[in-house]
C-alpha positions, -999 to 999 in steps of 0.1 A, spaced: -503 -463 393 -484 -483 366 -481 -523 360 -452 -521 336 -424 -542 344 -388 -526 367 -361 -530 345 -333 -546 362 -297 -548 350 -262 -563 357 -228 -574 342 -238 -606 345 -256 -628 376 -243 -604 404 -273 -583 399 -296 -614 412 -286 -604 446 -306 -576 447 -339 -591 437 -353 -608 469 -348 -569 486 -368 -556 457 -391 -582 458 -395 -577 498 -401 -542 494 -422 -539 465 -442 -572 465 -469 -563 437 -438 -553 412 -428 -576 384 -392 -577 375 -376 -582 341 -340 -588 349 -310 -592 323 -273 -601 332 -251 -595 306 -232 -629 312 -216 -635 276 -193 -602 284 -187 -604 319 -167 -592 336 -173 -556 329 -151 -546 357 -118 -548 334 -134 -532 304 -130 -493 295 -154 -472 305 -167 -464 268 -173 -503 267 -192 -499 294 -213 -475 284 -218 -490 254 -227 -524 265 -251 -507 291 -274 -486 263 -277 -518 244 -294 -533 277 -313 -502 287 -327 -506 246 -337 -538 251 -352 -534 287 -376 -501 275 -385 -519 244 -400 -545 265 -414 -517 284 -395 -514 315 -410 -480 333 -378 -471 353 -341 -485 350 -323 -504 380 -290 -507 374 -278 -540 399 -241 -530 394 -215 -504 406 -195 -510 377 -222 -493 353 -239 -472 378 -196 -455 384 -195 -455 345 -226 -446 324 -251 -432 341 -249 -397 324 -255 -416 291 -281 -434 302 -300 -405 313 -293 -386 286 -309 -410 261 -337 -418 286 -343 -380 300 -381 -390 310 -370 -427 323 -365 -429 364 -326 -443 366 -315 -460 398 -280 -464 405 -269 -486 430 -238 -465 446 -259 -432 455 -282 -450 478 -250 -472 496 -228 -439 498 -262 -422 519 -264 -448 539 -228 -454 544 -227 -416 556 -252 -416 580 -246 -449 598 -208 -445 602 -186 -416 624 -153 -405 623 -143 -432 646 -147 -457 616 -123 -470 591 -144 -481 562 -135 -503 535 -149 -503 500 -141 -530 478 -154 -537 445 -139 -540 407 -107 -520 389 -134 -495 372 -153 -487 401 -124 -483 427 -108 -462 400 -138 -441 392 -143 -430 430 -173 -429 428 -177 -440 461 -154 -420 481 -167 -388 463 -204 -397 471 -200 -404 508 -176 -378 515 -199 -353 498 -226 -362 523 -203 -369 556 -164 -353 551 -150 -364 582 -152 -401 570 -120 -425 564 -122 -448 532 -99 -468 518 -107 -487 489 -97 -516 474 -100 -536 437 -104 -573 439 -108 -583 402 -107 -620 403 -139 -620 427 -162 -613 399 -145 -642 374 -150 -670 400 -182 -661 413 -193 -664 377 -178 -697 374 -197 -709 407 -161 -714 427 -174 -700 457 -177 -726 488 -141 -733 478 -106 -728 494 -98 -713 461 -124 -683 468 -110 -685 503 -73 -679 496 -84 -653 471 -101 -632 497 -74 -635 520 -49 -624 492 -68 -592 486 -80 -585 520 -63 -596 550 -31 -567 545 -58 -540 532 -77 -545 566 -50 -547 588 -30 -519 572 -62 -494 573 -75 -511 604 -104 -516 585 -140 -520 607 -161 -511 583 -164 -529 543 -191 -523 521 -194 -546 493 -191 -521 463 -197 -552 439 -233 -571 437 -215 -602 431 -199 -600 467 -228 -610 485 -225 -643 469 -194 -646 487 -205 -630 522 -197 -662 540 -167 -667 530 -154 -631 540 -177 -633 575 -156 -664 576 -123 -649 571 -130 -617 589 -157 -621 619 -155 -588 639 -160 -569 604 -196 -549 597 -203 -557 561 -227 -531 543 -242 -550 513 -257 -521 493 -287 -544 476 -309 -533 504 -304 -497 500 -308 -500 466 -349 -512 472 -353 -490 492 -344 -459 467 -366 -477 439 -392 -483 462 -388 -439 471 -387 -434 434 -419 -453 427 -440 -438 452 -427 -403 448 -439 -401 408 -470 -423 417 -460 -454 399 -467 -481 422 -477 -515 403 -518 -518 416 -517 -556 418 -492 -584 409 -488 -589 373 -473 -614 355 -443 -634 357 -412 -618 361 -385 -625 337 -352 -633 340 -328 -624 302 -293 -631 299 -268 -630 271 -255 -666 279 -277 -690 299 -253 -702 323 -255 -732 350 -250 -708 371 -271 -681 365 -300 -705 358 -294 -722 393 -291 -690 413 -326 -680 401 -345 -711 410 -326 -702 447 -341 -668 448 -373 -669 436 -386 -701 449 -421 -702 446 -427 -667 423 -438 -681 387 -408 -668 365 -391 -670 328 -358 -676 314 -350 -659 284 -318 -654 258 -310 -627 240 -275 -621 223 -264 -585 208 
């Protein structure tokens, strides 16, 4: 058993999404969360950036004593992972893409056309199409970067016809095109926007890879016997800039879980 604290981290508030599924599946775990929402978006940024920006996080995260690393975003988990588990060799580190790409593989057939959308340096990296493919070959992706997503979900421009047309611009020739039945969300800020694209696209399955993700922590944890005993304290929520929005989306996903807010700049 161990009570220390999952160590949760995003670009920026995207990453929230996956708390309630972590929270659902691992009820006596306490969460310490930080979105890196000075410097978002990461998704335009080089991948040394990236990797840079991420070890200053996982730092901060194992100094507070975080006992494994969750990393809330495809952007990092397609980028720096090796350097993360290189500095951290005896440090559980979660990705978020491995678990998707698994489950992505063994829910879908060759009769699908799967979409993958998420930012320029995960669509770039491949990281996707490389890990399903490795685990089911006969499966059609097509992927597709949609960089202004991130920028106005950050900016809370989401119940909006500006978010609307945006999706549309990216989406509706990439689905038709590719006959696209299938899109998995290769973004954690897309959830935020899940209406909006069942909206826009109704006969679509949408994979939204925060679920997967709880479940492969929640593997992790009780293969290496590290199960929290008993609820500890509250969790904690850290950001580089404590925006309205970030704020606001926690009070909406915690609810009634006692909770802090904390700053901290690099």
């Amino acid at each position: 058993m161990d009570n220390r604290p999952l160590g949760v981290f995003d670009s920026g508030l995207g990453g929230l999404t996956c708390i309630e599924p972590l929270l659902q599946a691992l009820p006596n775990e306490r969460i310490l969360y930080f979105g890196d929402t000075a410097r978002t978006p990461y998704g335009s940024k080089s991948p040394e950036t990236i990797q840079a920006f991420s070890l200053q996080i996982a730092d901060h995260l194992v100094a507070q004593g975080a006992k494994v690393l969750v990393i809330a975003c495809n952007t990092i988990s397609s980028t720096a992972i090796p350097v993360l588990r290189e500095r951290y060799r005896d440090i559980p580190i979660i990705g978020i893409i491995q678990p998707a790409a698994s489950e992505i593989a063994r829910c879908c057939s060759a009769n699908h056309s799967i979409g993958i959308i998420g930012t320029k340096v995960t669509i770039q990296s491949r990281a996707y199409e490389e890990a399903i493919t490795e685990k089911n070959p006969d499966l059609k992706i097509h992927a597709k970067a949609c960089p202004a997503f991130v920028p106005l979900i950050e900016e809370g421009i989401i119940e909006n016809e500006i978010m609307d047309l945006t999706v549309h611009h990216y989406l509706d020739d990439f689905i038709r095109y590719h006959e696209i039945d299938t899109l998995a969300l290769g973004c954690t800020h897309y959830p935020l926007i899940l209406e909006n694209l069942i909206k826009a696209y109704p006969q679509l399955q949408i994979i939204d890879p925060s679920r997967t993700l709880a479940e492969a922590v929640k593997e992790t944890l009780e293969q290496r016997d590290m199960l929290a005993e008993e609820p500890g304290g509250p969790n904690v929520f850290g950001a580089s800039d404590l925006s309205e929005n970030f704020v606001n989306l926690i009070h909406r996903i915690i609810k009634n879980r006692d909770f802090k807010i904390t700053l901290r700049k690099f």
